[in-house]
C-alpha positions in Angstrom: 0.0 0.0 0.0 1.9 3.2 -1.0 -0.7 5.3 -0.4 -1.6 6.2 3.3 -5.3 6.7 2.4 -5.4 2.9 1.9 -4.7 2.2 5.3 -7.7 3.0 6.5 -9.9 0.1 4.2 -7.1 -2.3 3.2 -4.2 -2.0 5.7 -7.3 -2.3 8.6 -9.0 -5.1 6.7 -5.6 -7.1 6.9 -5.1 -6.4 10.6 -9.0 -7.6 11.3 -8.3 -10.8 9.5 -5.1 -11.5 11.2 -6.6 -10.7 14.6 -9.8 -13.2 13.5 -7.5 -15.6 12.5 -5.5 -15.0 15.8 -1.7 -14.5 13.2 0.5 -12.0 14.6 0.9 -8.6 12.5 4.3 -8.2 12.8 5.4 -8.8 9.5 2.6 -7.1 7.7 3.1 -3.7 10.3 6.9 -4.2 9.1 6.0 -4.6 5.7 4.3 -1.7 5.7 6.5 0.3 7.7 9.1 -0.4 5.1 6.9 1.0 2.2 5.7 4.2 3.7 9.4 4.9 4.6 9.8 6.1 0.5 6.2 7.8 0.6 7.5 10.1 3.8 10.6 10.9 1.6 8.1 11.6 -1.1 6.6 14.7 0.9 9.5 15.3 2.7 11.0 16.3 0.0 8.3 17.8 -1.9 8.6 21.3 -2.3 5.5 23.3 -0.4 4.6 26.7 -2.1 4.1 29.6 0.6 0.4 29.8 0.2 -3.0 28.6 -1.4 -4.4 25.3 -2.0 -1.5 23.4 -3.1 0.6 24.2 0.2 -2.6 22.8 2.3 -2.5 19.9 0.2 0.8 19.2 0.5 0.5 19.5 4.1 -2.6 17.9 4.5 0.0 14.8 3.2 2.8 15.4 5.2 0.9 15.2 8.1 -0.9 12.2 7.1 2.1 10.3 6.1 3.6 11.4 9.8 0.6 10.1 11.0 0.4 6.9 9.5 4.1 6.0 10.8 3.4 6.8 14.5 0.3 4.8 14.2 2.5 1.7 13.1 5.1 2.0 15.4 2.7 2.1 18.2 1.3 -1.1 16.6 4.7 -2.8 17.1 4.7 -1.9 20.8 
């Protein structure tokens, strides 16, 4: 999943299953961890303009991608 809207269907349909199924996450929360690691350098390194849409936007993602990573590594705990 490279994009961090997906966690919230896909990502937390594969957790569910695995928790039904009583499988341990690790691997797919490491899995995952791994792939979001290129989408933070993605918009980290995207360049925000000063104002307007666009710079909400691309901080609307920044965020969200920040996001995301906290959430898994508080899943590995």
């Amino acid at each position: 999943m490279s994009h961090v809207r997906d966690m919230r269907s896909e990502f937390l349909l594969k957790l569910a299953l695995l928790a039904r199924f009583d499988k341990p996450a690790t691997e797919l929360i490491a899995r995952q961890l791994d792939e979001f690691a290129s989408v933070v350098r993605s918009v980290e390194s995207a360049r925000i303009s000063e104002d307007g849409f666009d710079a909400v936007l691309a901080r609307w993602r920044r965020e969200q991608a920040h996001a995301a990573v906290r959430f898994l590594r508080l899943l590995q705990n």
